[in-house]
C-alpha positions as CSV (number, residue, x, y, z in Angstrom):
1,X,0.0,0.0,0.0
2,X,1.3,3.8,-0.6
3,X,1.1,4.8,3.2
4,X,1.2,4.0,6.9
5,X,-2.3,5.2,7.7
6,X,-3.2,2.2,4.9
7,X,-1.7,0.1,6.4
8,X,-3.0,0.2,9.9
9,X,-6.6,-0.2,7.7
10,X,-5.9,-2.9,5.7
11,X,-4.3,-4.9,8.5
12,X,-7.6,-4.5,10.6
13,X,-9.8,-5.0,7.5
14,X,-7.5,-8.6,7.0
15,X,-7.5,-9.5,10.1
16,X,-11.7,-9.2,10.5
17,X,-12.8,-10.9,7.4
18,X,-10.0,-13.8,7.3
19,X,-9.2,-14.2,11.0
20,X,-5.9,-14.6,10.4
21,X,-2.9,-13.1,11.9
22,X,-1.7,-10.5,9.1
23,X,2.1,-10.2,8.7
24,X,3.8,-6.7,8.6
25,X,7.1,-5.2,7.7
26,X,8.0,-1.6,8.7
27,X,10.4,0.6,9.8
28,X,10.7,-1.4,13.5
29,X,9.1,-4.8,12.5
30,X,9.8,-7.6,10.5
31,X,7.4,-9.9,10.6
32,X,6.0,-11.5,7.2
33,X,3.6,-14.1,7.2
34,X,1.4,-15.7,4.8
35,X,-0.2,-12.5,3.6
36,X,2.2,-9.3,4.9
37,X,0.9,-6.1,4.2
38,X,3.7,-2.6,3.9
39,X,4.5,0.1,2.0
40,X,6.2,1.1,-1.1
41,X,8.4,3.6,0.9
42,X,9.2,1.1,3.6
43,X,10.4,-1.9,1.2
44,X,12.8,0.1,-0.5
45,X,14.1,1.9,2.3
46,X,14.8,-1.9,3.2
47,X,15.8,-3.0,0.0
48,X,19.9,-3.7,0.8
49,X,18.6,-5.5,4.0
50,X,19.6,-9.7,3.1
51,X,16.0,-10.9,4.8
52,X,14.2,-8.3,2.9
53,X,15.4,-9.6,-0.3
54,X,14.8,-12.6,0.6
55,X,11.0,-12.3,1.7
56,X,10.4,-10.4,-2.0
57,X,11.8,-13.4,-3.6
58,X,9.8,-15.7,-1.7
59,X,6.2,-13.7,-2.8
60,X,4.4,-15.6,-5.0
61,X,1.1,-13.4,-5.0
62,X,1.3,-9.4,-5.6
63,X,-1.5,-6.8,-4.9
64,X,-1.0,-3.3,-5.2
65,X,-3.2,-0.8,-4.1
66,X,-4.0,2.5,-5.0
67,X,-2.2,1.6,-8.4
68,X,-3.1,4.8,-10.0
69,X,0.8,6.2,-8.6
70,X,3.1,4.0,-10.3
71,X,1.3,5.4,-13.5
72,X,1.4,8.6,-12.0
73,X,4.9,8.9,-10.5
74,X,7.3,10.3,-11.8
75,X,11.5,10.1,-11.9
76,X,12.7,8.6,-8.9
77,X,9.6,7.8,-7.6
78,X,8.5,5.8,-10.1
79,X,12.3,4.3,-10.1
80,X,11.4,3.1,-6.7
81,X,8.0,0.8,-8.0
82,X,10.0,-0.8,-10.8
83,X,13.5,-2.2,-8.5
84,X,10.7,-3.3,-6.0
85,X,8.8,-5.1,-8.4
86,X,12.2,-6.1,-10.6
87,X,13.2,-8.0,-6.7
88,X,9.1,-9.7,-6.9
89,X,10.2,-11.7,-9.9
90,X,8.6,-14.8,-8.4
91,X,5.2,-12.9,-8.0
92,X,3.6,-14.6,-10.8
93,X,0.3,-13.3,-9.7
94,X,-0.1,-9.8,-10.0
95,X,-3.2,-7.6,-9.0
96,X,-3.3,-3.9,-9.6
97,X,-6.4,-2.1,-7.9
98,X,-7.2,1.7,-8.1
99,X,-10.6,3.8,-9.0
100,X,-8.6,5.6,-11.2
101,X,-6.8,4.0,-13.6
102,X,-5.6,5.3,-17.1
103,X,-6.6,8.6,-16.9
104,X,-4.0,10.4,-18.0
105,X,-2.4,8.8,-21.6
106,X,0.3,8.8,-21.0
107,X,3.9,6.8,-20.8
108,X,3.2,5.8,-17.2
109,X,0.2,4.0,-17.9
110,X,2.6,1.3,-20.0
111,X,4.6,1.4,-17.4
112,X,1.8,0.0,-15.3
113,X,0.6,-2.4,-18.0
114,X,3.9,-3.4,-18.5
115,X,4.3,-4.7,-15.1
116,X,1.0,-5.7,-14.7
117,X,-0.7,-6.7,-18.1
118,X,-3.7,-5.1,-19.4
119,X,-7.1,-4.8,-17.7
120,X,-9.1,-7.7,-16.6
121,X,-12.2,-5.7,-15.1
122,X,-13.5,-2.3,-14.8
123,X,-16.5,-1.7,-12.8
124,X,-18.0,2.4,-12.5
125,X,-19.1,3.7,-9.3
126,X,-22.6,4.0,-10.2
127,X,-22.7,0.2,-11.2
128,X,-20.9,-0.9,-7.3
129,X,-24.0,1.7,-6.0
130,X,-26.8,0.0,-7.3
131,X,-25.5,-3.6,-6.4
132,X,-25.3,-1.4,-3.1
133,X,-21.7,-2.4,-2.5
134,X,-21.4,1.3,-2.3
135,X,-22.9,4.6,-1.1
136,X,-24.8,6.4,-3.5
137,X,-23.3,9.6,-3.9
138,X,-26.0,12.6,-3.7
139,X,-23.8,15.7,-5.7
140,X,-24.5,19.6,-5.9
141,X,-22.3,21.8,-7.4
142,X,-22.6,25.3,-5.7
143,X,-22.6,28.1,-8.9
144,X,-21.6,31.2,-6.9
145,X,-20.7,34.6,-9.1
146,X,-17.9,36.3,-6.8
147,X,-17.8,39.9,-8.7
148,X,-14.3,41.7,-9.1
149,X,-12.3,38.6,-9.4
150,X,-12.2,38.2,-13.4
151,X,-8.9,40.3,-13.8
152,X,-6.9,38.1,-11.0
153,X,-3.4,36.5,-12.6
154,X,-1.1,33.7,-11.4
155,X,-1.4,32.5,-7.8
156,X,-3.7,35.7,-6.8
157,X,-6.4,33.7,-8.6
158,X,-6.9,30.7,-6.0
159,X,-5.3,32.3,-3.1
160,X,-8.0,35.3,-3.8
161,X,-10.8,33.7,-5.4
162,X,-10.3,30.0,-3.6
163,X,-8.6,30.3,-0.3
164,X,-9.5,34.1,0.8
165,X,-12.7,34.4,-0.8
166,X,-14.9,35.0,2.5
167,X,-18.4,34.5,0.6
168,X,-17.5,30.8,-1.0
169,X,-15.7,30.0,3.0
170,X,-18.9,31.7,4.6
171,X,-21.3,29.1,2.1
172,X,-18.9,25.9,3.5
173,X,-19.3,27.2,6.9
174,X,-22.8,27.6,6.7
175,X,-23.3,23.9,5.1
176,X,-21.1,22.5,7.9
177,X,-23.2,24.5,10.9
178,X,-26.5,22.4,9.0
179,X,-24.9,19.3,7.9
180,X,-22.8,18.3,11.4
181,X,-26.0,18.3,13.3
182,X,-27.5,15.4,11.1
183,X,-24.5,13.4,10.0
184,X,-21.0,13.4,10.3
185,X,-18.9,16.2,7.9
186,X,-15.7,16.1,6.1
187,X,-14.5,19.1,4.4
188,X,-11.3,18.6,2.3
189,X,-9.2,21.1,1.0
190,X,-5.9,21.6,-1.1
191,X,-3.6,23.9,1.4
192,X,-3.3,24.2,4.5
193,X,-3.7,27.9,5.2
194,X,-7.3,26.9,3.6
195,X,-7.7,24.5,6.3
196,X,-6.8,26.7,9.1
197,X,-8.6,29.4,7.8
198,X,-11.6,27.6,7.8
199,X,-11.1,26.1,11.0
200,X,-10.7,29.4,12.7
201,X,-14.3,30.6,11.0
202,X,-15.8,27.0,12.1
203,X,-14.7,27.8,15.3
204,X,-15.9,31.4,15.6
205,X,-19.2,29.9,15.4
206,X,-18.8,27.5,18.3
207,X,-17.8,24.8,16.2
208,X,-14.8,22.6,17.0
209,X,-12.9,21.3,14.0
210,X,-9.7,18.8,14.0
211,X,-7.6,19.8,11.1
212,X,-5.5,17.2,9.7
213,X,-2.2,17.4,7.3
214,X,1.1,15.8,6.9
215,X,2.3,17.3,10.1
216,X,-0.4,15.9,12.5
217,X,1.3,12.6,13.9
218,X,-0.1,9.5,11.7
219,X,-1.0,8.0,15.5
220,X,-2.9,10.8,16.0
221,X,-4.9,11.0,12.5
222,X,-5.9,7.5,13.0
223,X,-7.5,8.4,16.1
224,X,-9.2,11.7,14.9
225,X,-10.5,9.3,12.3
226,X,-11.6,7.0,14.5
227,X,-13.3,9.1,16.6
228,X,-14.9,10.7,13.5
229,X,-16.1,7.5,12.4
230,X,-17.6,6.2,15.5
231,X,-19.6,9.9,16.1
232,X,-17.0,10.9,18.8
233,X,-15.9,14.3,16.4
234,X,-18.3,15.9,14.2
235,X,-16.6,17.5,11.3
236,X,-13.5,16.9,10.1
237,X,-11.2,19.3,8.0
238,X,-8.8,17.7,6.1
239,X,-5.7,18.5,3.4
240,X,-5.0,16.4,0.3
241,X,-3.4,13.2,2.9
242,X,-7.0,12.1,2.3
243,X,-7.5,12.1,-0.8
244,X,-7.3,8.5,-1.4
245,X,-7.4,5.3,0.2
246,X,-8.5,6.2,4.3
247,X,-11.5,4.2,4.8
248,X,-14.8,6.5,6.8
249,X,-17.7,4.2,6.5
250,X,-19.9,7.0,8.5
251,X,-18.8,9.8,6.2
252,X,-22.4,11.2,5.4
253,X,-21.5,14.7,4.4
254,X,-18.2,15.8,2.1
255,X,-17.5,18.9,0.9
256,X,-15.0,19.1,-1.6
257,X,-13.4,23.1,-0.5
258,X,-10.0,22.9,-2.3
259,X,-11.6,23.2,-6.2
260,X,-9.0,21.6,-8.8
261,X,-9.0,20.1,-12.3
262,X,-7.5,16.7,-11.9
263,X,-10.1,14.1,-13.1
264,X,-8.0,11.6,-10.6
265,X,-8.2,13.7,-7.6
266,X,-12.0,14.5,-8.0
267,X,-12.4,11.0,-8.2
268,X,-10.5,9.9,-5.1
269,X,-11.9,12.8,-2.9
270,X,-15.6,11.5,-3.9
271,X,-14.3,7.9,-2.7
272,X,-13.9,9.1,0.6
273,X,-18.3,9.1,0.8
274,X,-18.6,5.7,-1.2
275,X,-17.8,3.7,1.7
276,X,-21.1,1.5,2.2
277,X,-22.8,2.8,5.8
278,X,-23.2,0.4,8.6
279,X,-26.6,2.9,9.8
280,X,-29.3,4.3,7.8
281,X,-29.7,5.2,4.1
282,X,-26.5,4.2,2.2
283,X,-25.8,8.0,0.9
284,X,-23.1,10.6,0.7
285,X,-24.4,14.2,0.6
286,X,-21.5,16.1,-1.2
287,X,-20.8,19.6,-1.7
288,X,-18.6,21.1,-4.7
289,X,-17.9,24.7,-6.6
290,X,-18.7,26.0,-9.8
291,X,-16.6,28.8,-9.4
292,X,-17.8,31.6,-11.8
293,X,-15.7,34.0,-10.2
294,X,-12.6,33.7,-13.0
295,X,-12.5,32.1,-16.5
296,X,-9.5,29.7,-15.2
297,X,-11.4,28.2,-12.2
298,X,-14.8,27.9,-14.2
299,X,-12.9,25.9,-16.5
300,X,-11.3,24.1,-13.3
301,X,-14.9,23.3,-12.3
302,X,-16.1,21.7,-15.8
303,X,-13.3,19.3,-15.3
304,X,-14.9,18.2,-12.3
305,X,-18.5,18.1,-13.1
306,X,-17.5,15.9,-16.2
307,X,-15.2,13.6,-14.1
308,X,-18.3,13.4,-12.2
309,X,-20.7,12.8,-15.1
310,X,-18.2,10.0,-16.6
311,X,-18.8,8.1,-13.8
312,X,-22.6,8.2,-14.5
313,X,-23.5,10.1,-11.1
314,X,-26.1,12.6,-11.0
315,X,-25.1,16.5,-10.7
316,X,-28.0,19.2,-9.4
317,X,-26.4,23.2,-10.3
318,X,-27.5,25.1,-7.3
319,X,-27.8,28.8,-8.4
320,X,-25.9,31.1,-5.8
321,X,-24.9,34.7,-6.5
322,X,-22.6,36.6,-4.0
């Protein structure tokens, strides 16, 4: 898997549905069994190690999640999948998952092919919703009209229309005061000043809002998850660390805060509602932009409503003037 907090999931998620004792191998354990689960980064940090070499060796079955980075990586990074896999020569059987694969045309995706072999199955959200495997997703894009923005350039144009923008902030605020009440909230964003910022507003209106990013502790995020999960923490505000993968089965309410093009990441920060719910209806209520405050971030938006369409999901416009 591609990070430690994924780990800790899918070793609990093994562990419940097999009732077996999963094997492990980080940065202070070495402890493979008959299924091991790690990470990219830790297995090549340990690549020189003799026993490491010789555990790789030994694999005989392969599955790599979230597979959508080896096709995305770049340089060194990429570098890194393809000695691992080079060392997995015995891994005969070889399972790539993501929800977003070849998306972007480009060399990486024969990279991917190349160490995989071609597709085998390819399932859309919508299709996994209505076998109710998973939640159904219940979108509305928020078409707000910010005047005076139009003649922004360069990074004055999200900092300013995205990040700074009171009215579009005020709108997430005042979804978050109605939604927490009813269900649990996640708001994601892209920076981290965004997060704070809205964090502070939250808070101005008696709201309490964890806040998590790459430098929260990833003992801690586990356990502002879990707490969000089992009702303990109402709303959530979180940067792009979870965008993919982190499992939040009682995720009933996401807004998506940070805007963006990327058909991948709009995918992956949808994911974070599909999980099927253990109580009630099996929905996700989310919230996203149509920014119609500057030509580049109405464009942005498109992007995302037709990542959303592509997947078959239903999109109502909600008309909002500021």
């Amino acid at each position: 898997v591609e990070r430690l907090d994924l780990v800790a999931q899918t070793l609990a998620v093994f562990k419940t549905v097999l009732g077996l004792n999963i094997g492990r191998i980080s940065e202070g354990e070495f402890e493979p069994g008959f299924i091991t689960v790690s990470t990219i980064q830790t297995l090549t940090r340990k690549i020189k190690e003799d026993r490491v070499k010789k555990y790789l060796k030994s694999v005989e079955v392969l599955i790599l999640d979230e597979a959508q980075n080896l096709s995305g990586g770049k340089g060194e990074f990429r570098d890194r999948y393809l000695v691992l896999l080079d060392l997995l020569q015995n891994a005969y059987f070889r399972v790539a998952i993501s929800g977003t694969l070849f998306q972007r045309g480009d060399l990486g995706d024969a990279y991917l092919m190349g160490c995989f072999g071609g597709i085998v199955s390819t399932l859309k959200a919508k299709t996994l919703s209505d076998q109710g495997l998973l939640a159904r997703p219940k979108i509305k894009m928020i078409h707000i009209t910010t005047p005076g923005m139009q003649q922004l350039q360069g990074r004055e144009v999200y900092n300013e229309a995205i990040v700074g923008n009171y009215e579009r902030n005020q709108i997430i605020v005042e979804l978050s005061e109605i939604a927490y009440r009813k269900a649990p909230t996640f708001i994601l964003v892209r920076l981290s000043k965004h997060g704070k910022l809205l964090q502070k507003m939250l808070k101005a209106e008696g709201i309490e809002a964890p806040f998590l990013n790459y430098r929260i502790d990833t003992l801690e995020r586990q356990k502002a998850i879990a707490d969000f999960d089992s009702f303990k923490i109402p709303i959530l505000i979180s940067s792009s660390i979870f965008e993919e993968g982190i499992n939040v089965v009682n995720l009933r309410f996401l807004i998506i805060a940070g805007g963006g093009k990327s058909a991948v990441r709009t995918i992956q920060r949808l994911g974070r509602g599909l999980r099927n719910k253990k109580l009630g209806a099996n929905t996700v209520h989310v919230a996203d932009f149509l920014d119609d405050t500057h030509q580049r971030l109405l464009d942005n938006s498109q992007y995302r409503l037709s990542a959303y369409r592509r997947e078959d999901h239903e999109v109502k416009i909600i008309r909002r003037s500021i």
